[in-house]
Structures are given as C-alpha cells and as structure tokens.
VMD Tcl script that draws the C-alpha trace (Angstrom):
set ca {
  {0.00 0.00 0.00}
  {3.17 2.54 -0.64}
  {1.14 4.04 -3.11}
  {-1.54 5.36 -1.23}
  {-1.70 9.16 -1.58}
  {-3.86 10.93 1.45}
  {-4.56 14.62 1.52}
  {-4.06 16.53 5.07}
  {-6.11 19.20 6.62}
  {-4.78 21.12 9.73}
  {-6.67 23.83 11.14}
  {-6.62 23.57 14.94}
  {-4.98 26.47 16.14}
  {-3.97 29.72 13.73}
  {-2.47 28.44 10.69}
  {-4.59 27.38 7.85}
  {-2.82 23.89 5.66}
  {-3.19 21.22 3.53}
  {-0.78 18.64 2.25}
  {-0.94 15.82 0.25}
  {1.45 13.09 0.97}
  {2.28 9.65 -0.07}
  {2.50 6.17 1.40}
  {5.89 5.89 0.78}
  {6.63 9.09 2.72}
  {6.63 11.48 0.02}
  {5.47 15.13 0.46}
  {3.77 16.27 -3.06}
  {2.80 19.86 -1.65}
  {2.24 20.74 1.77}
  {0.58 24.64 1.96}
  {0.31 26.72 5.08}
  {-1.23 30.05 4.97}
  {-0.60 32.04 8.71}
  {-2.80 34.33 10.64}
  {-0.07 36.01 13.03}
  {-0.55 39.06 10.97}
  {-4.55 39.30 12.08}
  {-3.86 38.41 15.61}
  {-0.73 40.76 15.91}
  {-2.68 43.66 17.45}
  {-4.42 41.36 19.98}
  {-1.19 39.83 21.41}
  {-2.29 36.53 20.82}
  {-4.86 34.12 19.15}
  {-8.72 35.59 19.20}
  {-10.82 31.96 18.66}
  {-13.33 33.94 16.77}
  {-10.88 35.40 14.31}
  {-9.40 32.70 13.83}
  {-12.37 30.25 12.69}
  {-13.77 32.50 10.61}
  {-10.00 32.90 8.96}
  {-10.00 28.80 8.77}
  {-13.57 28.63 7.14}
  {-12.54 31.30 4.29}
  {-9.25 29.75 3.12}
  {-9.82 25.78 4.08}
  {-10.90 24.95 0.32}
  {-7.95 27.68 -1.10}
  {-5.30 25.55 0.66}
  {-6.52 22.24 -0.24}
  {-6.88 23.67 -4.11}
  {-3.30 24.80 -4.04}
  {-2.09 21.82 -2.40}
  {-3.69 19.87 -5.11}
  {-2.06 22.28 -8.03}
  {1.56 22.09 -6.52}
  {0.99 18.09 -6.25}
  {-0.36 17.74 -10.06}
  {-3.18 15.71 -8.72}
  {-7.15 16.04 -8.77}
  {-9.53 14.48 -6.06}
  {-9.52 11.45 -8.06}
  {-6.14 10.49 -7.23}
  {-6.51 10.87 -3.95}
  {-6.91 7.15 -1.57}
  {-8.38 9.17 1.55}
  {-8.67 12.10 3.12}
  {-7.13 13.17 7.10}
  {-8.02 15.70 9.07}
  {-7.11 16.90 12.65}
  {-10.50 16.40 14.92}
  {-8.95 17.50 17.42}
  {-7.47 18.67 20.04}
  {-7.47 22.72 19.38}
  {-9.33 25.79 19.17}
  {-13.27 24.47 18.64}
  {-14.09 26.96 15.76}
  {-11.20 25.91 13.73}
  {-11.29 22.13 14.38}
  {-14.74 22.31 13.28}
  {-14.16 24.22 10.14}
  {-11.69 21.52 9.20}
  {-13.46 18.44 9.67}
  {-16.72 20.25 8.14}
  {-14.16 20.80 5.17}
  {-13.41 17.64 4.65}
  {-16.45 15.58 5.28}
  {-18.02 18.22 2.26}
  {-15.19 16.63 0.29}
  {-15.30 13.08 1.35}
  {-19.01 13.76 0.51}
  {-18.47 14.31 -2.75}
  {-16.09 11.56 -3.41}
  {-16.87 9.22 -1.91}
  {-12.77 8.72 -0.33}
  {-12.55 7.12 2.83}
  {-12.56 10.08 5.87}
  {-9.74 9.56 8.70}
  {-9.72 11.94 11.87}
  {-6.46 12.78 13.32}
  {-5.50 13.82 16.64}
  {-2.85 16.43 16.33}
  {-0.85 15.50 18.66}
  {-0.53 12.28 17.01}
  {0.52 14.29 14.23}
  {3.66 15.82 15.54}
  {4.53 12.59 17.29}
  {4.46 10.42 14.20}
  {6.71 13.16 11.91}
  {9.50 11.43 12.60}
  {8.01 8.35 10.99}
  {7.29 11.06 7.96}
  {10.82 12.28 7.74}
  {13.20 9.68 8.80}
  {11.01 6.55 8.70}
  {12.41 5.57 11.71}
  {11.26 2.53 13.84}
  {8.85 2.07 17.18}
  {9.12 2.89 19.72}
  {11.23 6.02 19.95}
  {10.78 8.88 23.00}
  {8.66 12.58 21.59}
  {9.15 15.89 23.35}
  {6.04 18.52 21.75}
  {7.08 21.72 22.99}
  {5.33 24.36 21.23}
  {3.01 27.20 22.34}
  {0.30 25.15 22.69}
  {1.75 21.90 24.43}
  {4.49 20.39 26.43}
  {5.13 16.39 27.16}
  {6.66 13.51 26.99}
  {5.58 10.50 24.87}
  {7.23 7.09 24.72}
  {5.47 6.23 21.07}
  {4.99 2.47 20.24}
  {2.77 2.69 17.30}
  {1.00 4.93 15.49}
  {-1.87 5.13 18.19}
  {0.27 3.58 21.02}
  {1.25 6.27 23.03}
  {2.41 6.65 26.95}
  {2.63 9.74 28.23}
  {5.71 10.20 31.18}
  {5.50 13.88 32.02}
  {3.97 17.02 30.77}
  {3.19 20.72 31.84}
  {1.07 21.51 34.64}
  {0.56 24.93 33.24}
  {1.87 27.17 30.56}
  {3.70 25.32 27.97}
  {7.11 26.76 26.95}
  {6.05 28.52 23.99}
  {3.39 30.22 25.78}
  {5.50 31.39 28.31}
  {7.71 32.86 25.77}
  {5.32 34.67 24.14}
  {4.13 36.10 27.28}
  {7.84 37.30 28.62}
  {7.81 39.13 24.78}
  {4.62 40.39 25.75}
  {6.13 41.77 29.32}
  {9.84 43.19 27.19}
  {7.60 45.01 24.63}
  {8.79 42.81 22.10}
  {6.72 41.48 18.84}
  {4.46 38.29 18.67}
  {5.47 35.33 18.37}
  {7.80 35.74 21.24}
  {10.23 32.78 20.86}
  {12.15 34.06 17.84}
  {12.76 37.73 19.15}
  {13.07 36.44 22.57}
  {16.05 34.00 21.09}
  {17.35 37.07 19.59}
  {17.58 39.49 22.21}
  {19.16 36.31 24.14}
  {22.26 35.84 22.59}
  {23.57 39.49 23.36}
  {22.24 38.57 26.88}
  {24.14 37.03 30.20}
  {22.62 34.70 31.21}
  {24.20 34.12 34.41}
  {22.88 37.86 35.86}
  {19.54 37.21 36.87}
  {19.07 34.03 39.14}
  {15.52 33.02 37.67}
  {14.47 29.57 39.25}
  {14.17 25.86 37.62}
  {10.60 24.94 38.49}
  {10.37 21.40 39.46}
  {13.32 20.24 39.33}
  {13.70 19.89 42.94}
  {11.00 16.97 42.12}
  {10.99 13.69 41.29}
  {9.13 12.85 37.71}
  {9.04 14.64 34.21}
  {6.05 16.47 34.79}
  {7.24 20.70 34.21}
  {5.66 23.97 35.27}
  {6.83 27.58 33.40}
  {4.34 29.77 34.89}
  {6.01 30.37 38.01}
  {9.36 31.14 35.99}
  {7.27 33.63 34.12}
  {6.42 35.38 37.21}
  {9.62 35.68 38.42}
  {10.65 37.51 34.77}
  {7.60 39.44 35.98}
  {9.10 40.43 39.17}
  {12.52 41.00 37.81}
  {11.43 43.46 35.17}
  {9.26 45.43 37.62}
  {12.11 45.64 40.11}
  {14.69 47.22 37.41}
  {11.82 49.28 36.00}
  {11.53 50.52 39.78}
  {15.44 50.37 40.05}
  {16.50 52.48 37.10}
  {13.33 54.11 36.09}
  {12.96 52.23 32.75}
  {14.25 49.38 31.23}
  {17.62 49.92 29.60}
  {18.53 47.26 26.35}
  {21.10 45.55 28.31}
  {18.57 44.46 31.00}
  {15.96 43.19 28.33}
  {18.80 41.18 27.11}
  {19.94 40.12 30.16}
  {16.71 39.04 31.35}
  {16.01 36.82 27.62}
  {18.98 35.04 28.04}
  {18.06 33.73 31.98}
  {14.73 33.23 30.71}
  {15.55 30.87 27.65}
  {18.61 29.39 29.82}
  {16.04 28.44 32.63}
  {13.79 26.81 30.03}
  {16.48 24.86 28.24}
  {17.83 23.52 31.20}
  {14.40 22.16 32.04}
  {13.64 20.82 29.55}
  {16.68 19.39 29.34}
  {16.77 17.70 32.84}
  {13.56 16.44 32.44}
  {14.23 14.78 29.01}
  {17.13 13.13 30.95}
  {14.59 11.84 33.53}
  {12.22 10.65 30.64}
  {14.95 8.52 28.80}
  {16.29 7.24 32.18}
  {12.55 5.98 32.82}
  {11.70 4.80 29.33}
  {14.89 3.53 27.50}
  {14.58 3.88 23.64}
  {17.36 4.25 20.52}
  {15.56 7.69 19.99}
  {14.88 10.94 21.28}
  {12.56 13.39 18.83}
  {11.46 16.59 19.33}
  {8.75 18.85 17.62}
  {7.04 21.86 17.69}
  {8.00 25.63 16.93}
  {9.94 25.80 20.60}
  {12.01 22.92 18.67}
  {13.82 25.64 16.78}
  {15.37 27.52 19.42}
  {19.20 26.46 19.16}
  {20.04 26.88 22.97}
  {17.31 24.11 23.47}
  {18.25 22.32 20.63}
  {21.79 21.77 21.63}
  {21.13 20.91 25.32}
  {18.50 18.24 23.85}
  {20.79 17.00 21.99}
  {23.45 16.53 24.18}
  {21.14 14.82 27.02}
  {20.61 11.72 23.88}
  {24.31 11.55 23.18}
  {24.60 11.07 27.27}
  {21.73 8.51 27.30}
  {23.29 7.16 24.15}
  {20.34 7.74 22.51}
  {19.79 8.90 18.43}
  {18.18 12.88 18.28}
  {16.26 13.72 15.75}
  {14.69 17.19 15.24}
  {12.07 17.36 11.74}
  {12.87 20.30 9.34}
  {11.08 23.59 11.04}
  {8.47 23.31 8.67}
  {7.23 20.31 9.70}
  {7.97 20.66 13.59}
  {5.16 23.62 13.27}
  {1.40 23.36 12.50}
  {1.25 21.69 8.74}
  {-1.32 19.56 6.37}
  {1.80 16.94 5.79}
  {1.94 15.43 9.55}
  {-2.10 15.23 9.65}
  {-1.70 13.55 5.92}
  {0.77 11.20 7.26}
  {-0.53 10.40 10.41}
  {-3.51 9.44 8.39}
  {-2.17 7.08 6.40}
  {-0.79 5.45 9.11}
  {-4.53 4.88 11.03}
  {-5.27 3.78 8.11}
  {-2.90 1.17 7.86}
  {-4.39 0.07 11.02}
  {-7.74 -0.14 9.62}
  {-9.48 2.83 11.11}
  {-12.19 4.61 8.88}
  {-14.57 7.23 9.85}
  {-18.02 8.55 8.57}
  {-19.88 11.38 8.44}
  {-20.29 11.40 12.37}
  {-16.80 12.53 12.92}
  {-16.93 14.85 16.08}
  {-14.74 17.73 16.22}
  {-12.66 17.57 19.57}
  {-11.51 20.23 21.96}
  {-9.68 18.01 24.14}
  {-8.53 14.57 22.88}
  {-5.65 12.99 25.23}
  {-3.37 10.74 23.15}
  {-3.07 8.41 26.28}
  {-6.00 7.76 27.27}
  {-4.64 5.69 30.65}
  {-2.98 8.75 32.08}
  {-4.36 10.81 35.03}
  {-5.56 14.28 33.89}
  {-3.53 16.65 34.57}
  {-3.94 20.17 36.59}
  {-3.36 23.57 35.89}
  {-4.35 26.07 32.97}
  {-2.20 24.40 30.02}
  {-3.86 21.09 30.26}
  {-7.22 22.39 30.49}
  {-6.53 24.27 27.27}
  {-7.27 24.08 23.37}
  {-3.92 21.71 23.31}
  {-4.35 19.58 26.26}
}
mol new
graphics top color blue
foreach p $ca { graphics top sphere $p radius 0.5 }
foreach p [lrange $ca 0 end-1] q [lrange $ca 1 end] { graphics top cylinder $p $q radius 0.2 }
display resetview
C-alpha cells in the first residue's frame, strides 16, 4: 500500500494547511497560509478570528495543495483531518471541510489527533522505527511520549501549566517585544548574560518529568518590575539580560527532564517537535542529554515541527494502515488525550485548546 496518496487538513490552532502526501513518505505539496498578521494587534490568538480565517481559506489551501501536487480528487486514496485537540471553531471548520469533500467523493474520511501528528513526523521524515521517545514543545503543548505505534502512546510527564512557547510569548509580551515571542526572545538572548539574573528551575527539585513555566514567568515578571523601579525604565542591556536567563532556565528544564524521561523509558531515539524545537540553545542541550543517554536525536525540518497539512496527511495514512475509517459522524474535539490511561492533569495548560 506505498502508493496510497492521502490529503491533510490542519486547522486547529492559527495556521490554515493542507498537504498531500504519499504512502511511501513522500510530500507532493504541503501549503500553510498564517494568521499572526490578524492576531498581531491582539497579542495573541482571538478563537473567533481565527475560525472565521480557517472557514474562508480551508478549500484555497486544499486547491493549491492539489495544483503544486499535479493531482485532482480522483487520485486521492483518503482524506485526514485533525478532529482535534485545538481551538473548537477551527477544528470544526476543518473536519466540516473535509467531510463536504469526502461527501463528494466518496474517499474514505480519517480523523487525526494532532498531537498524534507531531509525534508520528518522525516516521514522515526519517522513517524511523517504534518505539522512539517525543518531546512537543510548542506554544500550545508540552510532554513527553514514549510512542509504540501509530496510536500507542504513553505519556511520562507534561506541563502543569503554561507550555514553553506560551511562556515565551508572554515574557515578549512583558519586554515590549513582537508576537510570536520565541524568535525575538532567542534574539535578544544571545547578546544577553545569562548568568545575571538568578531566575528559578521549576520542578526540578521533584521527582518525575512532569514541568511547570508559569512560576518562571512570574519571576521575569518580578525582575522586570524591580529594574523598572530600580533604574526608572528598562535599559537594552537588561531586556537582554533578562532573555537570556529566561531561555537558559527553560532549556535547562527541559533538558533535565528529558534526561529523567529517557532514564525511565529507554529507547534508541529521542525526537522533538514543535516551533519551541527551533530555538538552538534548546536544541543543543536536547541533543546533548541523547548523546549522554546514548540515545539517536532527531529534530524534523522547522516546517514540519510547526502546524502543517503533511503530519495530519501522514498520520492518516498510518490509522489507516491500522484499519481505522470514519463517517460522516466525525466529532470535532476540543480536548482529545493521546493516552488515554494517564491521570488528567492540573493547571491552565492542560485544560486548554492543546491539552
């Protein structure tokens, strides 16, 4: 069945794609069309904008995605789509897309989770074997999956709170500095010291994988308000300063805990994906805590670490595989825990969109 060809649709969160991908784990087109510039005034992602933004360029994507492929609907085996979890309005918009075109074709429907998604990219990219160990750290979601199959999945640790994207984009949000925060926050970093300000390591003084960022974003918080206080403003050198303890604190986290993962759940492999995935401080200390464990890392291109059609396309192919089909009852899904044996967890991040 290598030459099954699924099209993807992604639309849980702010960025509009479609992809249309192969059995033998070839990308034809993947298209993503982004929203930061409508949400840029509101300092974050307005639901409401967003839907509506989903619902007018849905059947645009999947028409260009088509074009750059050379293919028409009739050359298509199925059709994926992420059912959840995310932001209701655009999940719905999605799925509502492609039932219309399942419909109309009569090709076999497949719901996605999108979590499942990121964690199954490295299947996409590198076609590498079960299980392997999946850090998502995005703005959305932070945790740890040990991944045994395409819908085997154990989760050892996550965030109680904000996830590490989120808190970057909220310390931006505190320096003045433009949305999305991690790239300008990166930036700002690496003319920073990040030995000056001695911001704390939340939970590492416990045992487990399980990670909290909200408290390390109040101490930024505190820090800014006390040179603000201090000096009467904030000078560069203190915004820079206070990036580099931020991202150090995060990376070293993360880090720590990823150690802690692969001591608990030995595999030849430790992935990571999401947008946080890009930051190279992170990155590096990632990859050093595999080459301790003795472990492979492996890190997708940026483009499909992020939100994209290709992972959902993928990821459908692969619960397809398995047999799994699904009709014109397909439910979109706010919250949709890959393992479904795990404890909920507490706190604001798990009760969001990405949870």
């Amino acid at each position: 069945m290598t030459d099954m060809i699924f099209l993807g649709i992604e639309s849980s969160c702010d960025d509009t794609a479609a992809a249309v991908v192969t059995g033998n784990r070839r990308i034809l087109s993947s298209v993503v069309s982004s929203q930061t510039a409508l949400h840029a005034d509101f300092g974050g992602v307005v639901p409401e904008i967003a839907a509506r933004a989903h619902a007018e360029r849905l059947d645009l994507a999947v028409e260009q995605a088509l074009a750059e492929a050379g293919l028409g609907l009739g050359a298509l085996s199925g059709i994926a789509v992420t059912a959840g979890p995310g932001l209701i309005g655009g999940v719905m918009a999605g799925v509502m897309c492609a039932k219309g075109i399942a419909a109309g074709t009569g090709l076999p429907l497949v719901g996605v989770n999108h979590l499942a998604g990121h964690a199954l990219t490295p299947r996409l990219t590198d076609g590498v074997d079960f299980p392997y160990l999946m850090l998502l750290v995005s703005g959305g979601h932070c945790q740890f999956l040990r991944v045994d199959g395409p819908d085997a999945f154990t989760r050892l640790g996550g965030t109680i709170d904000d996830a590490p994207g989120e808190a970057f984009d909220k310390l931006a949000k505190l320096l003045a500095l433009p949305q999305p925060g991690g790239p300008h926050v990166e930036a700002e970093a690496a003319q920073g010291d990040p030995k000056r300000f001695p911001l704390p390591r939340p939970l590492l003084d416990r045992p487990g994988c399980d990670m909290s960022f909200s408290g390390l974003k109040t101490a930024a918080l505190r820090q800014r308000d006390a040179l603000i206080a201090e000096h009467g403003g904030l000078q560069a050198q203190d915004r820079r300063d206070l990036c580099a303890a931020f991202q150090s604190a995060v990376a070293e986290v993360l880090a720590e805990k990823s150690r802690r993962a692969l001591a608990a759940s030995p595999v030849p492999l430790l992935a990571v994906a999401g947008g946080v995935a890009a930051n190279g401080l992170i990155r590096a200390a990632l990859e050093q805590v595999a080459a301790e464990a003795g472990a492979r890392f492996l890190a997708p291109p940026l483009r499909l670490c992020t939100d994209n059609g290709a992972m959902i396309a993928w990821a459908g192919i692969e619960r397809f595989r398995l047999g799994h089909r699904d009709g014109m009852e397909l439910a979109a899904r706010p919250r949709w825990p890959l393992d479904g044996h795990a404890a909920p967890m507490l706190g604001h991040g798990k009760r969001g969109a990405k949870a």
